[in-house]
ZAZA-589690 format. One record per residue: x, y, z of N, C-alpha, C, O in turn. Coordinates in steps of 0.05 Angstrom, whole numbers, plus 5000, padded with zeros to 4 digits. Layout:
<nodes>
XYZXYZXYZXYZ...
</nodes>
This chain:
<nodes>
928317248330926517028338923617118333922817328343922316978321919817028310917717028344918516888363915417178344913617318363912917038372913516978396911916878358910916648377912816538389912616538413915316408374917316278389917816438419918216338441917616688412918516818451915916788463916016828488913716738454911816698471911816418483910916348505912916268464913015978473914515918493913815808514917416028486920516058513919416148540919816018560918216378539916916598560914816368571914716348596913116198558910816048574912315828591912115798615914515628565915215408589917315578609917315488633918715768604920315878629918115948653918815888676915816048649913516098671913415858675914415838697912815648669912015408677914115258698913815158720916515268679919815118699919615268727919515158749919515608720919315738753917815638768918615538789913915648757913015548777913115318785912015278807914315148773914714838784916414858802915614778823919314948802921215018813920315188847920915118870919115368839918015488860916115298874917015208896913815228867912515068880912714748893911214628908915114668881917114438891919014588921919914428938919314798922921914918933919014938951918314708956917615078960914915138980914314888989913714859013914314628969913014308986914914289000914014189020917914329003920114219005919914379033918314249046920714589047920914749058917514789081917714769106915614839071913914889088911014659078908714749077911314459074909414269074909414109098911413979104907214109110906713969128904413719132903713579151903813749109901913479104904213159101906313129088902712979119903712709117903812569095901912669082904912369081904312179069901211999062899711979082900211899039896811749050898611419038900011369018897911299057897511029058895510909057893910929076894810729033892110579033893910179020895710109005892310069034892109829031890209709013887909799010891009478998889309338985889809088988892309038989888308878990888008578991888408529028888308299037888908739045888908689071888008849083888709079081885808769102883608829124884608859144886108689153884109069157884409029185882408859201880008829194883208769217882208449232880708219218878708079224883208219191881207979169883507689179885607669191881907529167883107259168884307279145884007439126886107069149887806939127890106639120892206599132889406529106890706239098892506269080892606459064894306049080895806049062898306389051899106559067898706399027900506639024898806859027896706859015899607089042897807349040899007519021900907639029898107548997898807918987896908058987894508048981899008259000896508548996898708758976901108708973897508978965899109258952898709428972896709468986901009538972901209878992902210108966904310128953899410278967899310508960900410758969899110868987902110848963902911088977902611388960903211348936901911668967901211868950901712058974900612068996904412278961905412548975904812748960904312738936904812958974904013208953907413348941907713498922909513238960911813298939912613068934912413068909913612788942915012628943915412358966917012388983914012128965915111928972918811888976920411838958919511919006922611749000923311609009925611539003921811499028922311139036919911079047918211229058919910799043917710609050919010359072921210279067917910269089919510059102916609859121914409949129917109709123915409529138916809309151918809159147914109369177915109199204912608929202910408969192913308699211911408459224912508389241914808309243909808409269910508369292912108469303913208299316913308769308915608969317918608789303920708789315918208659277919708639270921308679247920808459238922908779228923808929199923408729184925108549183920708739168919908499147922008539121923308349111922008889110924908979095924409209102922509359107927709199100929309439103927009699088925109679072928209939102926710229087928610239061931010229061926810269036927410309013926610579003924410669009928710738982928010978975926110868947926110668932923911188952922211098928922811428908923111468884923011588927923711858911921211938888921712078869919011828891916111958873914712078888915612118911912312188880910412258889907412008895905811988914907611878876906111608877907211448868908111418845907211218899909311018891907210668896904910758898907110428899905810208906909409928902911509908888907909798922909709628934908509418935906409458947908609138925907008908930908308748950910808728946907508628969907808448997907108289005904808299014908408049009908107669008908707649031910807719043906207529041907407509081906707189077904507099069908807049083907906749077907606579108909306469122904906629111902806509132903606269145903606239170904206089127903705829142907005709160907405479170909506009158911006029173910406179202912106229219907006239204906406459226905206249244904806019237904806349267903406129282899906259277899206489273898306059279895806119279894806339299893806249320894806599296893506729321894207029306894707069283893907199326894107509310896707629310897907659331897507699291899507909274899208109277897008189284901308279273900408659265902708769240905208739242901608879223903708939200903409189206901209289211906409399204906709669204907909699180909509569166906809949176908210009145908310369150906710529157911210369143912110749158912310819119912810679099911611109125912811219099914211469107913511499131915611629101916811839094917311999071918911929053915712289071915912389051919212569052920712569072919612709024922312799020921913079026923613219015920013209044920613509042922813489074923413299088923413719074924913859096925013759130926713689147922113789126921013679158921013379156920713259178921413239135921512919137918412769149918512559163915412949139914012869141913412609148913212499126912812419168911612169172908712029170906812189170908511929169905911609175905811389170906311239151904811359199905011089202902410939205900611049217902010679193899610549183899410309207901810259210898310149223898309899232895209739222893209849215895609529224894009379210893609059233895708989242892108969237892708739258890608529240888208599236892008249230890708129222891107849224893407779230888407609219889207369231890207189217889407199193892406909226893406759210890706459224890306389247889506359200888906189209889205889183887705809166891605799192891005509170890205249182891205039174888405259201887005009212884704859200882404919198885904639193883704509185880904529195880404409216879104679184876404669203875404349209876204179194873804299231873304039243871004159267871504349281868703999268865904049278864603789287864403589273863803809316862503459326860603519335860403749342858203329339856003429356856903369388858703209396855503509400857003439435854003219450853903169473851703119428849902949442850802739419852202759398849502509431849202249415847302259401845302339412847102199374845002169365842002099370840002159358842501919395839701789402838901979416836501959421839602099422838802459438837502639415836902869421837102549390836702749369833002669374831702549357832302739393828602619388827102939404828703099415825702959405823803179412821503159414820903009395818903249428816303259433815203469414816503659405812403409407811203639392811003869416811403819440810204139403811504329425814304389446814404549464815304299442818604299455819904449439818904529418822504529446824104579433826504299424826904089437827204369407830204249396832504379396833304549380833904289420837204449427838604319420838304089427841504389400842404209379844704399386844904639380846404249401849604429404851804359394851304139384853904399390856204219372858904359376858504569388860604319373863104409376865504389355866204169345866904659347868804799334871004709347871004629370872904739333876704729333877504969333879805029334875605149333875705419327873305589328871005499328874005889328872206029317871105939299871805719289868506119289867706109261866206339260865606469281865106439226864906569221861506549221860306759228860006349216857106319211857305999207859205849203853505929213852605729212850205779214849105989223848505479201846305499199845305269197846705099185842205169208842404919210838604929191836805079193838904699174836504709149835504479166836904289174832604529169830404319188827004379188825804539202826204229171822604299177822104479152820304649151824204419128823804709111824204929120823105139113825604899136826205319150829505279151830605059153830605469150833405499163833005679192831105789203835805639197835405729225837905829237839605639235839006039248841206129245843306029278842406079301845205939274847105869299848406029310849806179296848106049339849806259356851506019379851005799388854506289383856306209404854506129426852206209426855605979446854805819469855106159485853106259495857206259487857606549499860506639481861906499467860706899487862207029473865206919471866306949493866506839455869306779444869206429452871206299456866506319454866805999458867405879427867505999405867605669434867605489412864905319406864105259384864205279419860405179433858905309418858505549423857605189398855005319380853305099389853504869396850505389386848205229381846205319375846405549367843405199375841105269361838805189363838304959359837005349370834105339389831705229351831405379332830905039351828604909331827304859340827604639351824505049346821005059348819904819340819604809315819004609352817904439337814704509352814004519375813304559325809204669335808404409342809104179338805904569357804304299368803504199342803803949341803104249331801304139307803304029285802403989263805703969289807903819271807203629269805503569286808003379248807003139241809002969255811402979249808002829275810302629293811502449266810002319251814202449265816202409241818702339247819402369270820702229228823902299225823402549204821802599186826102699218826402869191828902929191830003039210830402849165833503009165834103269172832303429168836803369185836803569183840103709179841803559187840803919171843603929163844804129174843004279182847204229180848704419194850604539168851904369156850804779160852604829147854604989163853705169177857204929163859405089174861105229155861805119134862305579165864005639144865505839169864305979186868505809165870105939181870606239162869906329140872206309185873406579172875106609145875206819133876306389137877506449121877006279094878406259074874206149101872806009077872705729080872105589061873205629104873705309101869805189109868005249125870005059093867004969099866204589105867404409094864404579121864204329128861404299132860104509136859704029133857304009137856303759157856603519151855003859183853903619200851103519188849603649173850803349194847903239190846903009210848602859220843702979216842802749227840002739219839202769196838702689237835902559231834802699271835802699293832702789260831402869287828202669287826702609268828102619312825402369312822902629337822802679362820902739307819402909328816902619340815702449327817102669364815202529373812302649387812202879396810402479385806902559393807102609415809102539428804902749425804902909451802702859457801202959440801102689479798302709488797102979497795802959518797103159489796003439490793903379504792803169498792503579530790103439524787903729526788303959521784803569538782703809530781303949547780603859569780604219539779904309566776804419554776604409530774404529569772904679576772804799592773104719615772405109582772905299598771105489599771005619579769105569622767305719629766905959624768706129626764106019614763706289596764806539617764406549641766206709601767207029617764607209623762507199610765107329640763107529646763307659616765407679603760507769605759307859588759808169585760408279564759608249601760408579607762708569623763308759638763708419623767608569630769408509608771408639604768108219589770108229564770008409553772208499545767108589545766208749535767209049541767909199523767309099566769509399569773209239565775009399561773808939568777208939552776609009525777709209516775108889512775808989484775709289474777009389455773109459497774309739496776809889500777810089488777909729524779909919533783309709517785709779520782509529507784509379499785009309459783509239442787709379458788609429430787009139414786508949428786509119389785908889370788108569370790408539360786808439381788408169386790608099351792707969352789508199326791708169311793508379302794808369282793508589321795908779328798408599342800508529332797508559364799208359381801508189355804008199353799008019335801707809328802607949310805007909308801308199288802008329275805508479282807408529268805008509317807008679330809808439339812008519345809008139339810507929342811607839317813107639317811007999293812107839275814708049269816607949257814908339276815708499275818308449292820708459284817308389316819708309339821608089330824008089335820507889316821907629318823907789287826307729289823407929269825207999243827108129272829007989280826608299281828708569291830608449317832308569331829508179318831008029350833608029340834207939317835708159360837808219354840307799346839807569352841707889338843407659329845307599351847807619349843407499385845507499400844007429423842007539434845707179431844207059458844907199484847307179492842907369500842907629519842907409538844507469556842007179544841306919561844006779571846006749558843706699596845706579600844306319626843406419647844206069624843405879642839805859637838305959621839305679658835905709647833505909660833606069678831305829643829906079652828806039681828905829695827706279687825906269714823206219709822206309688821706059727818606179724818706379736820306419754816606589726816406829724814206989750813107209750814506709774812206859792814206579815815906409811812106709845812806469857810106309854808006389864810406079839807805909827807705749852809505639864804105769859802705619877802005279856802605059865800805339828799405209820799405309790799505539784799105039767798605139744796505059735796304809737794505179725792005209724791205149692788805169685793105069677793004999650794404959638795605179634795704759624797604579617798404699583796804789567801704639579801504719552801404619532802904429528799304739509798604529491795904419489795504319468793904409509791504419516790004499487791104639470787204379485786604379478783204469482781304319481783104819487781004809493778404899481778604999459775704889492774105059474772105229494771105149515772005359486770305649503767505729482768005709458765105789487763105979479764306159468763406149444765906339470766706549458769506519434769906689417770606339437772606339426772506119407773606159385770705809414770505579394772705429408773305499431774005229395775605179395778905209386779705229363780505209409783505329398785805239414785705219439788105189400790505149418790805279442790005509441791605219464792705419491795505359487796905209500796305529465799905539468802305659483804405769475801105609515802005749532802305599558802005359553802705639583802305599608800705749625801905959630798005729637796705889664797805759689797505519695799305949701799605889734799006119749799006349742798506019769798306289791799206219817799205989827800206469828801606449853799506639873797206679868800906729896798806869918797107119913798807279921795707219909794707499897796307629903798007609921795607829881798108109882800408059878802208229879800807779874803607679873805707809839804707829817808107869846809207989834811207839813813007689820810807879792810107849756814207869753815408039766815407729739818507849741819207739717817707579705821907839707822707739671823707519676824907489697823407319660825306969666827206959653828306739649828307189642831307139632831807439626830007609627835207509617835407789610834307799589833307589580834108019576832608159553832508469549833608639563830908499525830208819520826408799528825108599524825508999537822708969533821009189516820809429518819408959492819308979467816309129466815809309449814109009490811009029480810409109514810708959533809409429517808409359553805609579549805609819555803309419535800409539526799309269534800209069545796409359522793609319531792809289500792709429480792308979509789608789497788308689490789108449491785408709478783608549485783608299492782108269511784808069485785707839493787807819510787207739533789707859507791907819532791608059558792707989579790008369557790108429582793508629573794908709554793408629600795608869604798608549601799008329611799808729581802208559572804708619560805208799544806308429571810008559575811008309563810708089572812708389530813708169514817108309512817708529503819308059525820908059530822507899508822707659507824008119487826407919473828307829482829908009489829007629485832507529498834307459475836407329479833507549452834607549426834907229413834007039425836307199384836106999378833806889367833706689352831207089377828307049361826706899389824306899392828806779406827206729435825806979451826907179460823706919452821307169462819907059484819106829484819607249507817307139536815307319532815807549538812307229520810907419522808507329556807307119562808607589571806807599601804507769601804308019601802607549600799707729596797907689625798807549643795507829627793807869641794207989668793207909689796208259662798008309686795608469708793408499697795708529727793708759738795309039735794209259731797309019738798509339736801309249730802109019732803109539718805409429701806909549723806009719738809609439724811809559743813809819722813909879698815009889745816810209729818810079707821009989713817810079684819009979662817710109639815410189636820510099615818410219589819010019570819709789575818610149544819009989521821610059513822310299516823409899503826809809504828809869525831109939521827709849548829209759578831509499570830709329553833309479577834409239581833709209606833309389622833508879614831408779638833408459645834408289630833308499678835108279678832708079688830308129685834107799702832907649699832507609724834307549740829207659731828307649765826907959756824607959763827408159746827508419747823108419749821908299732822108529764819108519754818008729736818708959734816308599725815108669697812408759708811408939695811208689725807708789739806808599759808208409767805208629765803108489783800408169764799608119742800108099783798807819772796107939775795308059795794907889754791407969747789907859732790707639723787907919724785807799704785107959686782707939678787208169672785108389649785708259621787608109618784508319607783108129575781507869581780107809600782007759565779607539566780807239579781407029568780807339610781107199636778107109660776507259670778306869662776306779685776706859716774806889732779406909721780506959745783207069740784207079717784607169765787607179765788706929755788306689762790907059731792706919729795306969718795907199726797106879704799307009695798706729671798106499677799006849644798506699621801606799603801907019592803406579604806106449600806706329577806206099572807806499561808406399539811506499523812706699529811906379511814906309509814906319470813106189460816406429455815706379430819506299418821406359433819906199395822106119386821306169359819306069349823206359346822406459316819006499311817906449289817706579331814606589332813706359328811606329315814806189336812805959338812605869376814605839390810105839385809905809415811005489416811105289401811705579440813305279458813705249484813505459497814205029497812905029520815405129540817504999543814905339550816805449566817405229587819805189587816305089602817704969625820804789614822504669628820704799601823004579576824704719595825304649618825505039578827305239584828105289613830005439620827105209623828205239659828904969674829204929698829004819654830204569665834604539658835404459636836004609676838404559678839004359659840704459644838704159652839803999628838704089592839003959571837604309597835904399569838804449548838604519525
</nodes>
């Protein structure tokens, strides 16, 4: 036999051993499991109509059966696969399931010695319901004041996955009434300064599993007799040490435009708000229109009330608290997200209560004391309420039918 031929015999015989050998070692002392990976099925995904997914399976000696359960029940029998990488395709036909959650098990077993296992579970939803969406007001309820809000609620057959309602050229995003309701809805800022109008407006709906539907109406913003105020020059040398000791008034909205992107996707609120003091008296109406020496003329997109001196300052709904600085215009001030882009900002505090910046804060919880620092005539608590950063008139919000 010629020199290479025995080198050739001699290489694949090295090769058969070590296969042999290293088959005989997986067989005997491997203790690694099976990998199972899924494709076309999610754990906690929806689904309509027929489901396939592929099951991947990969052993380091050998796949030797595969078997799957739905619902602790034998969807098929365990089948030998005897590879090392094997895939299985799987038709779970849905619209024999009842609408609600499933769990698919899928066992494998490898072929060494120890009869290596794993096991995979998967829990996913059947939903073939026709989606279907109503408003829960009458249309003639679709009207609003300049400065108000627009609360626009509606009701599901179901979950869903997202919504969004297009109004004023803005979209605006829809949240659950509370967690696992069917009850959506959606807070629309209408500014003082909107043009009293009809204006269409549309709801897009899309469930979990792609079904889509669209509400629509007509909202009638109506005029608001706003009215006007004059308001008496500030002491000269005390505005003058707020603007020392108090941050630049377009930090503030600079720092509001910031809050309203990062307001979490989730109504922390539950029922209506509180006023935020025990109110003697409101000392300036919202929406006002006033003009000052120092300032000219400008919206008051807020509420002034005041209660007894020293009287104590509290959050009007749960929240995180977002802003608790100083000034120049608002004074010592505590801006409260309740998410959703709904914001309480509380200015002209005299001193702040034991709280920091991202506290969660319930509702009653106090925020400071009632005072006059920034550019204030007297004690007061200056109340303002914002919706996607646009101001609105908080008293709306604490009325039980809102």
């Amino acid at each position: 036999m010629p020199a290479l031929m025995r080198k050739i015999v001699i290489l694949i015989g090295v090769i058969i051993c070590g296969y042999i050998g290293w088959n005989t070692y997986l067989y005997f002392f491997d203790k690694s499991s099976p990998q199972i990976e899924l494709v076309g099925l999610v754990d906690e995904g929806h689904y309509k109509g027929a489901l396939s997914f592929l099951i991947r399976g990969k052993d380091r000696y050998k796949v030797n059966s595969l078997a799957v359960w739905l619902d602790n029940k034998e969807f098929f029998p365990a089948e030998r696969i005897g590879k090392a990488l094997c895939e299985r395709m799987v038709e779970i036909p849905t619209l024999k399931l009842s609408n609600d959650v499933h769990t698919v098990r899928i066992e494998m077993v490898d072929g060494a010695y120890r009869k290596n296992r794993t096991v995979k579970e998967c829990k996913f939803f059947v939903d073939n319901i026709l989606l279907q969406a109503a408003f829960l007001r009458p249309e003639t309820d679709f009207k609003v004041h300049q400065g108000k809000t627009f609360h626009i609620p509606f009701q599901c057959n179901k979950r869903i996955k997202k919504a969004s309602i297009k109004l004023l050229s803005r979209e605006f995003v829809v949240v659950p009434e509370s967690e696992y309701s069917t009850i959506y809805e959606c807070f629309v800022p209408i500014d003082c300064e909107e043009t009293a109008c009809e204006e269409p407006f549309f709801i897009d709906v899309e469930d979990y599993v792609g079904n889509e539907l669209k509400l629509n109406g007509i909202l009638q913003i109506v005029a608001f007799p706003f009215k006007k105020q004059v308001i008496r020059k500030v002491n000269e040398e005390e505005f003058a040490e707020e603007r020392r000791l108090g941050r630049p008034e377009r930090e503030l909205y600079e720092l509001m435009i910031e809050i309203e992107k990062a307001s979490p996707f989730e109504k922390m609120w539950r029922g209506p708000f509180f006023v935020p003091l025990n109110l003697t008296a409101t000392t300036c109406e919202f929406g006002v229109k006033r003009i000052s020496q120092e300032r000219g003329c400008y919206r008051h997109a807020a509420l002034d009330v005041i209660g007894l001196p020293k009287t104590v300052i509290w959050a009007p709904q749960n929240g995180i608290v977002r802003i608790k600085d100083r000034f120049e215009i608002t004074g010592n001030t505590v801006v409260v997200d309740h998410g959703c882009g709904v914001v309480s900002i509380l200015c002209h505090l005299d001193k702040f209560a034991d709280i920091k910046v991202g506290d969660k804060i319930k509702r009653g919880n106090p925020v400071g004391i009632m005072g006059r620092t920034g550019y204030a005539t007297g004690d007061h608590l200056h109340w303002e309420m914002r919706v996607n950063n646009v101001c609105i008139d908080p008293i709306q919000w604490t009325k039980r039918d809102f």
